[in-house]
N, C-alpha and C positions, 0 to 999 in steps of 0.2 A: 522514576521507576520505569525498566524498561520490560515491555508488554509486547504479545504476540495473538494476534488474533485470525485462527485459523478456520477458513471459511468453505463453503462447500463446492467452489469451483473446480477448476483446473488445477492438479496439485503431481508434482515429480519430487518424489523422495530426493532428497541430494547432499552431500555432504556440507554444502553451505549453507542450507533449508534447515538440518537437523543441528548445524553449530547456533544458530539463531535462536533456533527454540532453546537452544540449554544453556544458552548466555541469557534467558529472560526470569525474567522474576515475577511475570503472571503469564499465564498461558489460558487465551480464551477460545474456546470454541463457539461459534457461530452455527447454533443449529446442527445440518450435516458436516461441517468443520470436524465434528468428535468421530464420524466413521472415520477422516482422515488420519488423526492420531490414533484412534486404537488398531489402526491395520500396521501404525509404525510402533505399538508398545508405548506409545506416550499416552498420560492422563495431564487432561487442563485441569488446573482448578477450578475452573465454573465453565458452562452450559449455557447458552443464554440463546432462546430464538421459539417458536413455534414446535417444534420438536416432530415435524413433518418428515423430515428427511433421514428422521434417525430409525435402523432398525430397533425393536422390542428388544434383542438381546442384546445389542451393544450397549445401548440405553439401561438397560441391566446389571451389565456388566459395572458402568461406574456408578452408579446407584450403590453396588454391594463395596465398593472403593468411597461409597461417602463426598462423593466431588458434588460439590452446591451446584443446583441444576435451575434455571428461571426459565420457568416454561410462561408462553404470552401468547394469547389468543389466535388461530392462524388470520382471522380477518382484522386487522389490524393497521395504523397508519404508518408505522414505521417497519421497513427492515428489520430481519435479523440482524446483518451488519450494521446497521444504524443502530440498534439498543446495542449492540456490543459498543459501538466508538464511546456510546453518551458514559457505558458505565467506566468505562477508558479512563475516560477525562475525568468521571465522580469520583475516581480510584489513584489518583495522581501520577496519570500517566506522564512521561517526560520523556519516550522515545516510541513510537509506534511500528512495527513490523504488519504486515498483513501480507497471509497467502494465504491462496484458494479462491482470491477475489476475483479472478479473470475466466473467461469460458464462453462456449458457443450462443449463451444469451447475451449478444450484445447492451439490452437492455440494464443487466441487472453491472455488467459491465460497466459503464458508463457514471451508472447510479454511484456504485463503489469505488469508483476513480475520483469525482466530482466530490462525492463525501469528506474525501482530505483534506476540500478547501477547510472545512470547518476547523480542524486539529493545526492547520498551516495558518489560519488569522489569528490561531492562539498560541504561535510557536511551538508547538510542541514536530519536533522530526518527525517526519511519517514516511514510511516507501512502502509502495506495494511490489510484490516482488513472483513473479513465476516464470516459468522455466525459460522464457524469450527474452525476458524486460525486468527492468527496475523503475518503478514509474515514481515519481516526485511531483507536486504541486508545489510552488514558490512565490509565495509573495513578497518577500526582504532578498533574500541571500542564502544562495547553496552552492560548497566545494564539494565536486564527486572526484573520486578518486578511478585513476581507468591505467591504461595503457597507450601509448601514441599508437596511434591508427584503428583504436578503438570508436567507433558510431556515439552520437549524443543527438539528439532532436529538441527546441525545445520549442512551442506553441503556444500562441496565445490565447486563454479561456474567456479574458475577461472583452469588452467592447473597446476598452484601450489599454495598454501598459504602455508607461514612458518611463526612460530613465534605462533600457536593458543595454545591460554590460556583457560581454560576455570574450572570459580573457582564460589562452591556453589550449583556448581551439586555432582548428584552422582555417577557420571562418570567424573571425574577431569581430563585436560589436562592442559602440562608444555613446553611451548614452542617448542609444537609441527609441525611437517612437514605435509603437505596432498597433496594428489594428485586428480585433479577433478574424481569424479566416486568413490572416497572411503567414508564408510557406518557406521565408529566410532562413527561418531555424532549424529544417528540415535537413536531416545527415548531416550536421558538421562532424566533425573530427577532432581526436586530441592529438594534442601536439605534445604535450608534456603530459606527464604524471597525475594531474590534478588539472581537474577546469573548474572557473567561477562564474558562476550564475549570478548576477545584483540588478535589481528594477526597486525603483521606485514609485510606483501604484500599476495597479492592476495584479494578475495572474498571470505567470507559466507553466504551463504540464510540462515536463521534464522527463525525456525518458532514454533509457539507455538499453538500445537492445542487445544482444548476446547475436553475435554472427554465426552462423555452422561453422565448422570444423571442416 
């Protein structure tokens, strides 16, 4: 089941943003996630977060549209994005989209980046996606699709990954060793239509940013 989980970050309307959501078959909002659809006329099927960030009227508003709402304590141990992923996966997620995940709190940044690993040691695709970047966490194997001369970065999270591959850039690796903190990965290039990401233990963040115009 392929799932969107729209959060209260940093969010740019865009024609790729809004085909995303309407290729999904659940749409969740994370707390203030739902100001960001009902400014674009979209309703999620569920709510799920503190409900901190939501005005009375919006809040209102799908209340009188019937959208299941899971309101959770604001002192609490988990994220709003965190009880969104868990009910993700309770819900049989099998393709993850997330936007609104990124913003000037580096913190909650970070947190929401890092969460992926969880959805990525249990295969399920995830990308987080805003108006700069398309970010990937990888622990098996990922082909992104791009254009030559297109930007890819990829990082190591974990204390070691061995085994990365890395074929179609322009900076090719061969089962290579890394160590968290090292900077190899950083700006390669496509060279063809498709680059392939493979490691055999540890993490990569994976990210593709979008160049200006």
């Amino acid at each position: 089941m392929k799932m969107v989980i729209v959060a209260n970050g940093t969010l740019s309307k865009t024609d790729r943003l809004l085909s995303l959501i309407q290729q999904a078959d659940m749409i969740i909002a994370a707390d203030g996630g739902a100001v960001h659809l009902h400014h674009m006329g979209i309703a999620p099927q569920i709510i799920i977060g503190d409900l901190d960030s939501i005005p009375q009227e919006i809040l209102s508003c799908f209340k009188e549209k019937q959208i299941k709402i899971f309101k959770h304590p604001v002192r609490k141990d988990q994220t709003d994005m965190q009880l969104c992923m868990d009910y993700a996966i309770d819900h049989g997620c099998t393709n993850l989209v997330i936007m609104g995940a990124t913003s000037t709190r580096l913190d909650h940044t970070l947190a929401n980046i890092f969460l992926v690993r969880t959805l990525a040691d249990q295969g399920i695709p995830t990308m987080i996606l805003d108006a700069c970047n398309d970010i990937h966490i990888v622990v098996s194997r990922l082909t992104l699709s791009g254009r030559p001369g297109d930007l890819i970065s990829v990082i190591p999270i974990s204390d070691r990954v061995t085994g990365l591959t890395l074929k179609g850039l322009e900076y090719p690796l061969l089962d290579q060793s890394l160590c968290m903190g090292a900077t190899i990965g950083i700006s390669n290039v496509f060279q063809q239509n498709n680059a392939e990401i493979s490691l055999k233990s540890g993490a990569v963040l994976v990210i593709k940013p979008k160049e200006e115009n």
